[in-house]
C-alpha positions in Angstrom: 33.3 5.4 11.3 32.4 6.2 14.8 29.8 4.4 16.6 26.6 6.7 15.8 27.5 6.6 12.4 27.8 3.0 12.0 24.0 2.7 13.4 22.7 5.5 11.1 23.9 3.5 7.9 21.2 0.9 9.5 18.5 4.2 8.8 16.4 4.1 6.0 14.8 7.8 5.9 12.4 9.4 3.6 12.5 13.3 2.1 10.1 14.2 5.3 12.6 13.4 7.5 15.1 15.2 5.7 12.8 17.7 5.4 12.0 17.8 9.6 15.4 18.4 10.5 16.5 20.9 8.0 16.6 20.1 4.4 19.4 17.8 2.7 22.3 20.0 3.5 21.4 19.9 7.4 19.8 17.0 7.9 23.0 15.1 6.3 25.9 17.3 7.9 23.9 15.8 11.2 22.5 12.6 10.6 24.4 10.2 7.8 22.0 7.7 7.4 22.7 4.9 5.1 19.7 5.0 2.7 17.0 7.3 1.4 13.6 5.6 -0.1 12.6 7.3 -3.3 8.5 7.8 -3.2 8.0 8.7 -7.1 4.6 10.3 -7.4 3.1 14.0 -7.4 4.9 15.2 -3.9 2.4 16.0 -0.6 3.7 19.6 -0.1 3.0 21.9 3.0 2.7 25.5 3.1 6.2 26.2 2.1 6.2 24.2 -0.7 8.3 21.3 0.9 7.7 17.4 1.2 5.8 16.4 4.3 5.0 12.6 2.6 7.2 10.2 1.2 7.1 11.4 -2.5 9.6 13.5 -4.0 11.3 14.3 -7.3 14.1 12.9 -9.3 15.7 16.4 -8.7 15.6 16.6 -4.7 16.5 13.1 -4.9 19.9 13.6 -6.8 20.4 17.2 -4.2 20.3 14.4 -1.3 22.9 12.5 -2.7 25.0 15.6 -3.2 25.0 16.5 0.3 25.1 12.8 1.7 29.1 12.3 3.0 28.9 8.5 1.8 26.9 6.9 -1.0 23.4 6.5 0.0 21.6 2.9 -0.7 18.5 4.5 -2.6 15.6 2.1 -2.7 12.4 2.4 -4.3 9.0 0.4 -4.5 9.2 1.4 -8.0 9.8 3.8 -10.4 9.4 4.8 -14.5 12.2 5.7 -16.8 12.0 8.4 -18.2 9.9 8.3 -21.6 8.0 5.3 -20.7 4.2 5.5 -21.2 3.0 2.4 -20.3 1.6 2.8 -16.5 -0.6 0.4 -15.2 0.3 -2.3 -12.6 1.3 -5.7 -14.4 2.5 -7.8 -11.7 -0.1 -9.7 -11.3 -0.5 -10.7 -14.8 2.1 -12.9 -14.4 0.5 -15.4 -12.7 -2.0 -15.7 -15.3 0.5 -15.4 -18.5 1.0 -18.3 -20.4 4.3 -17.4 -20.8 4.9 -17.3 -17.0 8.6 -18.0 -16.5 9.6 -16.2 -19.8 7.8 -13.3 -19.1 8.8 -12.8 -15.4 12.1 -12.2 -16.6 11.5 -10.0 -18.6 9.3 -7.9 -15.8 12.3 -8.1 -13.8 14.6 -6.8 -16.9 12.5 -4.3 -16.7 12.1 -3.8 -13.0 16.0 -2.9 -13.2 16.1 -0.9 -16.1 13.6 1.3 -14.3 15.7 1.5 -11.0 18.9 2.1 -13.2 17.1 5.0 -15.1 16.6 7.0 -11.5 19.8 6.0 -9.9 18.1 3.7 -7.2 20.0 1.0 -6.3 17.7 -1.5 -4.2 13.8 -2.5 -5.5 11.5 -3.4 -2.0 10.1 -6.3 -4.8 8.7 -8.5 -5.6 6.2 -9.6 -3.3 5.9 -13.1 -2.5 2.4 -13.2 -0.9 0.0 -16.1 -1.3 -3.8 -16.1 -1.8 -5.6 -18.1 0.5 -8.0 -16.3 2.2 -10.7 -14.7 0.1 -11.0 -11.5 1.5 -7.5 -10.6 2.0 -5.9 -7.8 -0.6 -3.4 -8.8 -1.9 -0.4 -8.5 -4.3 -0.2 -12.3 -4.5 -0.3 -13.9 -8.3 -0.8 -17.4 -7.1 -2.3 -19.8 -4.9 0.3 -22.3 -5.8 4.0 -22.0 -4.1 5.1 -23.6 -6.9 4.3 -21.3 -9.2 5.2 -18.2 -7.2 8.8 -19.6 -6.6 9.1 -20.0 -9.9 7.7 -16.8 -11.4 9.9 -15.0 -8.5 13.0 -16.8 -9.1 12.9 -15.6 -12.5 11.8 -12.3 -11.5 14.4 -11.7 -9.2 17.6 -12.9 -12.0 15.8 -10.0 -14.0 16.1 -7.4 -11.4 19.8 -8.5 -10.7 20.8 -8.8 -14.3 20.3 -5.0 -14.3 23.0 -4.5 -11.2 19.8 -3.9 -9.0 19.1 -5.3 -5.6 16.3 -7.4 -5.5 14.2 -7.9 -2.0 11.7 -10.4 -1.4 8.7 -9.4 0.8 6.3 -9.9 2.9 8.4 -12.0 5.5 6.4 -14.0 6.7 3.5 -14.3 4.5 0.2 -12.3 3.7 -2.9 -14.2 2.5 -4.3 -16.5 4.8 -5.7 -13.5 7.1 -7.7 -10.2 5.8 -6.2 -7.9 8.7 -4.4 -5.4 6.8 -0.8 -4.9 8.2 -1.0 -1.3 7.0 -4.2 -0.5 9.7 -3.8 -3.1 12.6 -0.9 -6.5 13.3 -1.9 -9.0 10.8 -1.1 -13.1 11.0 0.0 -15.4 9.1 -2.6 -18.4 10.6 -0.9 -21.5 8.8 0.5 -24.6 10.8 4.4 -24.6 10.9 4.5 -27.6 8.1 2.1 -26.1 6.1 3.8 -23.2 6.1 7.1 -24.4 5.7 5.9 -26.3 2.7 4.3 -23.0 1.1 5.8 -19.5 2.6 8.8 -21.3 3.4 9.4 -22.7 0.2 8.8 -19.6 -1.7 11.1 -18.0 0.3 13.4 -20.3 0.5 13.7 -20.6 -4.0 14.3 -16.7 -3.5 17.2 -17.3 -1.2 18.8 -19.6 -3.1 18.6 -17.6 -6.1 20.5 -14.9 -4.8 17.6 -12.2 -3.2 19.9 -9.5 -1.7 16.9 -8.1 1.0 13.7 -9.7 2.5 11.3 -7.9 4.2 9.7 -8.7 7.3 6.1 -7.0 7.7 3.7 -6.6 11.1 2.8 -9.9 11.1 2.4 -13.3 13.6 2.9 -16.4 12.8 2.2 -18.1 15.8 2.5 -21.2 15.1 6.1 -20.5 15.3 6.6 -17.6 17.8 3.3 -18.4 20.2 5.1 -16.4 23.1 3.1 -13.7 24.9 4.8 -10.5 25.4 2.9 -8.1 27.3 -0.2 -10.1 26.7 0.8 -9.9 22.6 2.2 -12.5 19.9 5.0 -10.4 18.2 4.9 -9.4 15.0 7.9 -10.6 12.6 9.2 -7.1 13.1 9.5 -7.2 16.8 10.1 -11.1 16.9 14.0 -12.0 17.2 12.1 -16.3 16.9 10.8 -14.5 13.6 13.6 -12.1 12.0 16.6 -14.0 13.3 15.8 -17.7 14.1 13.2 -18.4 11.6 14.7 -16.4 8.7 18.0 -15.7 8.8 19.2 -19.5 10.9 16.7 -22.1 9.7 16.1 -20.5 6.0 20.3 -19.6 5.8 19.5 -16.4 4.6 22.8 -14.4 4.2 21.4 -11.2 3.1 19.8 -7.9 4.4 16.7 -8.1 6.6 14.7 -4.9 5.9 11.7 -3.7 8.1 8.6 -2.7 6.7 7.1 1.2 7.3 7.9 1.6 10.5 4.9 4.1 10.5 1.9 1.5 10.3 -0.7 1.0 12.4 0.1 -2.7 12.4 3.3 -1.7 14.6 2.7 1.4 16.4 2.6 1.5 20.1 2.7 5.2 20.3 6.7 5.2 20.7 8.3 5.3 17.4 11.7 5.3 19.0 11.0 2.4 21.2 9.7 0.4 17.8 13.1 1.2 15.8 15.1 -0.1 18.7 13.0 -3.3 19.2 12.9 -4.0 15.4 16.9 -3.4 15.6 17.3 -5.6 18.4 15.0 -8.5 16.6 17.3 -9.0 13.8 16.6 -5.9 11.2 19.4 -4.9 8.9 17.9 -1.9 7.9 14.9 -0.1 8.9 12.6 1.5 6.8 11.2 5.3 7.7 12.2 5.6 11.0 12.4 8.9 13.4 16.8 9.5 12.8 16.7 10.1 17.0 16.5 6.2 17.6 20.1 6.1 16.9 20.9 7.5 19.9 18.5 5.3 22.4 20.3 2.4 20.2 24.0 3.6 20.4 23.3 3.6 24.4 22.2 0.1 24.5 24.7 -1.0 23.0 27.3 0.7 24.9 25.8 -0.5 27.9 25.8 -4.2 26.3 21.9 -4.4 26.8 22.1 -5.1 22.5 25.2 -7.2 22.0 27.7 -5.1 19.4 27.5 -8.3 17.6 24.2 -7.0 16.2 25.3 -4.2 14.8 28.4 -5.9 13.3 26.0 -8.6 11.8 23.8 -5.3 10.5 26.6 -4.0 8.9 28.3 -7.3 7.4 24.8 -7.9 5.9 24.7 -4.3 4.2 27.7 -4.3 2.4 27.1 -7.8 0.4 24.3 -5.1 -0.9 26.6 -2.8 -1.4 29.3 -4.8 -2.9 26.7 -6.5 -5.2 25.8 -3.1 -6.8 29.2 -0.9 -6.4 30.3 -4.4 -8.7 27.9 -4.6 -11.0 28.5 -0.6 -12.1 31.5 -0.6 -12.4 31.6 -3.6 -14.6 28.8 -1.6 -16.3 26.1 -5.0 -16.1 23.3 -2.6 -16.5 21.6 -2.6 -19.9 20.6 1.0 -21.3 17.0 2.0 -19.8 14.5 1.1 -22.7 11.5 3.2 -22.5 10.3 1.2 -26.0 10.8 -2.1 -24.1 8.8 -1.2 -21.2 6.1 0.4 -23.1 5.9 -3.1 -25.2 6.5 -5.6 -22.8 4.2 -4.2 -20.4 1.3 -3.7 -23.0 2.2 -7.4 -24.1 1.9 -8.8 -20.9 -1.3 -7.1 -19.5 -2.7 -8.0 -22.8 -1.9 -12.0 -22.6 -3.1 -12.4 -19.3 -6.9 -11.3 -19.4 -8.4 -14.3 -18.8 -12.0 -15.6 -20.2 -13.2 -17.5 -17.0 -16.2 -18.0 -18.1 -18.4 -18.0 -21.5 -20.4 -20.9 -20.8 -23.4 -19.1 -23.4 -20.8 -18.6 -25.8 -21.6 -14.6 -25.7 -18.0 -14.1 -26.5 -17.2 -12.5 -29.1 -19.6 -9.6 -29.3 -20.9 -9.4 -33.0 -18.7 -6.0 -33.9 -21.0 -5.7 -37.2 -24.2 -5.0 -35.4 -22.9 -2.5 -32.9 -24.2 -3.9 -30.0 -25.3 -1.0 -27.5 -23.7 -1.7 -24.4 -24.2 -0.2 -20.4 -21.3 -0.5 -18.5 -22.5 -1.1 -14.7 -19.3 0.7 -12.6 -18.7 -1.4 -9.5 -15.8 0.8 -8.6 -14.3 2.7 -5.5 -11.8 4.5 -7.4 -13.1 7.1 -9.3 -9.5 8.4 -10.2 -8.5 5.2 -12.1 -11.7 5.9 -14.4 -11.7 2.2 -15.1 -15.3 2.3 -16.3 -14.2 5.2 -18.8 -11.3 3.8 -20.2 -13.5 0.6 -21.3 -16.5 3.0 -22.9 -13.9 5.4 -24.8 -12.0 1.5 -26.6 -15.6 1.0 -27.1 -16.5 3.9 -28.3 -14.0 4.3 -30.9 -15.2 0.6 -32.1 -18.3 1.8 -33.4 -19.9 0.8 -30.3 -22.7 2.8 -28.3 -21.7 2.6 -25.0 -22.9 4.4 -21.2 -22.2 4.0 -18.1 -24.1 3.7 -14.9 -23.6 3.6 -11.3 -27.1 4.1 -9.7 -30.5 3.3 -11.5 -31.5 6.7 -10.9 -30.0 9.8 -9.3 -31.6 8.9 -5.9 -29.3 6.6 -4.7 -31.1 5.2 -1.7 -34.5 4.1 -4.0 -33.6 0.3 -4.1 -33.8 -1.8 -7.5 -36.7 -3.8 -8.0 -37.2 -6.6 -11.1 -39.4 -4.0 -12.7 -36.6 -1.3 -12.7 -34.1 -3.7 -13.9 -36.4 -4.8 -16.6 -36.8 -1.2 -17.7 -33.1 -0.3 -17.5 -31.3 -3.6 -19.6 -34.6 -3.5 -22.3 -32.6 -0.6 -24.0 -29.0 -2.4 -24.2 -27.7 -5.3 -26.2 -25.2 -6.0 -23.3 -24.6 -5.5 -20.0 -21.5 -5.3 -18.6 -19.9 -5.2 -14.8 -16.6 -3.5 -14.3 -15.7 -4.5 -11.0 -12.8 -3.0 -8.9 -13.8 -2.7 -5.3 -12.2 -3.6 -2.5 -13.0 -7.5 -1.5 -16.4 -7.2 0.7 -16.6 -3.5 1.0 -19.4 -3.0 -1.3 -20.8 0.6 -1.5 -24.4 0.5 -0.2 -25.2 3.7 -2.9 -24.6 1.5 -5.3 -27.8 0.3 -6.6 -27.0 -1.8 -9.5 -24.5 -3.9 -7.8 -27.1 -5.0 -5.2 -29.1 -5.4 -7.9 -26.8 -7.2 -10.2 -28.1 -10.9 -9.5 -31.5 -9.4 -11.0 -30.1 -8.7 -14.6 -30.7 -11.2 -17.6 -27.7 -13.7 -17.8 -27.9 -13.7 -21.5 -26.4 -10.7 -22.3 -24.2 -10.0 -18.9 -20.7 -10.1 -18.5 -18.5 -9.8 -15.4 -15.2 -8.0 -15.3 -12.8 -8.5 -12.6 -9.7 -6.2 -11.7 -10.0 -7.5 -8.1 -10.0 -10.4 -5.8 -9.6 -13.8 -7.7 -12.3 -15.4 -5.6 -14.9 -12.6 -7.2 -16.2 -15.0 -9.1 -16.8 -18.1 -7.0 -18.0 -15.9 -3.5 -20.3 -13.1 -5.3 -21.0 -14.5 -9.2 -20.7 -18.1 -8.9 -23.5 -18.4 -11.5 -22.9 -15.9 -13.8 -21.3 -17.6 -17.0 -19.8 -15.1 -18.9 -16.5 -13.8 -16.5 -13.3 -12.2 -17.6 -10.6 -11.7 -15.1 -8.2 -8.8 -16.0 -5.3 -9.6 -13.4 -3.8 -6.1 -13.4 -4.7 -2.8 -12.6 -7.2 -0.7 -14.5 -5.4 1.2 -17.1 -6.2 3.0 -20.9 -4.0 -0.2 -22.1 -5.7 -2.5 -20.2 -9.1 -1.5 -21.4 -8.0 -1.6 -24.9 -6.6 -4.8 -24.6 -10.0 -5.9 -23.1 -12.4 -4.0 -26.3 -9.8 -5.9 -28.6 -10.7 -9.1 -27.0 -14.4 -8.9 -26.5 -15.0 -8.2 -29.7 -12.9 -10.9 -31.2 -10.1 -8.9 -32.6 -7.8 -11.6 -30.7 -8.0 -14.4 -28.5 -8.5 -14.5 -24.9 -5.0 -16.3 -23.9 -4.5 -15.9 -20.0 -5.4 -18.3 -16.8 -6.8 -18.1 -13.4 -4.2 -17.4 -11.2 -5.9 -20.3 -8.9 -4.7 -23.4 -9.1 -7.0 -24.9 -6.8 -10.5 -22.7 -7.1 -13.5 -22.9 -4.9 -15.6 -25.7 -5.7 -18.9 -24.3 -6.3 -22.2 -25.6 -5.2 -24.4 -27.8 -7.5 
């Protein structure tokens, strides 16, 4: 391979750069990148009908790899196989399964058949974030590093029993700060021991399992790197302390180091080609969306010996125990057959078993199912498309139940609730019940009956949860009847929930906190 070529197999592009310079057949004969990130959801299209996001189709995918002169490394944040219903998000139940270990496993199993089923080689998962701070959002399915070692360590022997490469991620560490990486740098604010004794450890179970990839995000932690460049801490993707010292010396790690989106507002300077070199230059193995014309600014620096070749050797070296790991593993033909079946059930199983009954201190729970209790659901969400509030009132419905739902006490949304309109309002309803899903602290002013919520009768409330685990100790720390959900709002999820308030099974998950709030007496 020449020189340019070497550096582009470091390039991680997506369809809308293929798609800027071209189309596959151009883009390739011009620029052989290494790997191609597969986006699979309903494609952003412009006004000829081609991708200008990072979604495409299983189809334009496999016409990329046609035109592609070596095998691409194909990765994916995730994926379906083909004939599997089952949707919603089930990662975080496993921190709340009592069948933790077991289970993530099995989620990895099924993390690879899914890859397998689409021809992507390399998962960016699982994430091994922590949740400290209260209003951070988060991934994370612990508190406790113990636990998410554990899970992950398990999780990641799924993935790679599959062939698949696994990559650990967010390098290093979200959760102890609510800055979203995605909209502005984030930190990591822990003390070096503490952090070694938490993030470290987590990371370090993964590495000694075998992770193939870790990610490093747009992130400080300063009390490792504290040194000001251009009157800024650098963010792990910048930081060579960070991406090469930190993480690939003192943690030994012998694999890939992978950048996050080089497209965030927690990295951009307004240069993107100046951010792919810098991230190159830290320690990155591969970087993640960036604009193909770096590779030139990069092949002159290191011809002029301003980035030692060594980097790009070590790049290189890195990439192909990937590569070796999976061209192995198919053609021993490791994989198991995708399972849509399997999916379907071990994702309905898991979602199920981890709903956890916080609270039912007023032993509310179960709902009498023979009196058909009429029941208000109060929608505390942002997300209209999930239809989380729906999903819940149509399990209901088809129990026998009478159920509606309400957002605002009437269709005035600035007339604020008083005790008398609450009165009115929960007189007519056996139960009351909250479906929560916004975004930690970013409550929706219009939404009457969530400021009014502390105003409704205790008796017959209950709390739902889909969000942040500290829900119920910062905004309902009285409230004794609370369910956490631990996954994402689904038609599954809400069935599994109707089974369970009405008795039909047991509630059988666990807070994913190990060490909760301690609430005021």
């Amino acid at each position: 391979m020449t020189l340019r070529e070497k550096i582009l197999k470091t390039f991680v592009v997506t369809i809308r750069e293929i798609n800027t310079h071209g189309g596959p057949e151009a883009f390739f004969a011009k620029y052989p990148v290494g790997g191609m990130y597969f986006g699979e959801a309903e494609p952003l299209l412009d006004e000829n009908g081609l991708e200008v996001g990072t979604q495409t189709t299983f189809e334009k995918l496999n016409e990329c790899k046609k035109y592609a002169p070596r095998k691409l490394l194909v990765c994916a944040d995730g994926a379906a196989i083909r004939g599997q219903c089952f949707t919603a998000d089930c990662q975080r139940s496993l921190g709340a399964s009592p069948d933790r270990l077991a289970d993530a496993y099995q989620y990895g199993r099924m993390i690879g058949m899914q890859m397998n089923d689409k021809g992507i080689d390399w998962v960016l998962g699982p994430s091994m974030d922590l949740c400290f701070d209260h209003a951070q959002s988060l991934t994370a399915i612990s508190d406790s590093a113990e636990v998410t070692a554990g899970i992950y360590r398990e999780v990641i022997r799924g993935i790679r029993s599959q062939g698949v490469c696994a990559t650990s991620k967010h390098f290093p560490g979200l959760g102890t700060h609510p800055v979203n990486m995605h909209m502005a740098p984030g930190q990591n604010t822990m003390p070096f021991d503490q952090w070694m004794s938490t993030y470290g450890h987590t990371y370090q179970t993964t590495i000694d399992a075998g992770v193939d990839c870790i990610m490093t995000t747009h992130i400080t932690l300063r009390s490792y790197d504290n040194e000001l460049h251009n009157g800024f801490y650098p963010i792990a993707t910048f930081s060579p302390k960070l991406t090469t010292e930190l993480l690939k010396e003192k943690l030994g790690f012998p694999g890939a180091v992978v950048t996050d989106a080089l497209i965030m507002g927690g990295m951009a300077t307004g240069d993107l080609i100046a951010e792919t070199v810098q991230a190159f230059r830290a320690g990155a193995d591969l970087l993640l969306w960036p604009p193909v014309e770096a590779a030139e600014k990069i092949e002159e620096l290191l011809r002029s010996g301003e980035i030692p070749m060594s980097r790009l050797d070590d790049a290189l070296t890195r990439i192909a125990r990937m590569e070796a790991f999976r061209e192995n593993a198919l053609r021993d033909d490791i994989a198991e057959p995708p399972d849509p079946v399997f999916a379907d059930d071990f994702g309905r199983s898991l979602t199920a078993k981890a709903i956890c009954l916080l609270r039912n201190d007023r032993n509310l729970l179960p709902l009498d199912a023979s009196a058909k209790p009429s029941v208000l659901i109060v929608d505390g969400t942002d997300d209209d498309d999930r239809n989380s509030a729906g999903f819940l009132r149509d399990a209901l419905t088809r129990r026998g139940l009478n159920v509606d739902i309400q957002r605002d006490i009437y269709d005035v949304p600035s007339r604020v609730c008083w005790q008398n309109d609450i009165d009115a309002l929960q007189a007519s309803y056996d139960v009351v019940l909250f479906n929560m899903n916004t975004t930690y602290g970013t409550w929706s002013v219009p939404l009457m009956l969530i400021w009014a919520s502390h105003l409704f009768r205790k008796e017959k409330k209950i709390v739902v949860n889909y969000g942040s685990p500290y829900f119920a100790y910062d905004y309902f720390p009285e409230d004794p009847t609370f369910i956490e959900m631990n996954c994402s709002p689904s038609p599954d999820a809400a069935e599994a929930l109707a089974a369970r308030l009405l008795g039909e099974v047991p509630f059988t998950g666990h807070s994913v906190l190990t060490n909760p709030p301690v609430l005021p007496k």
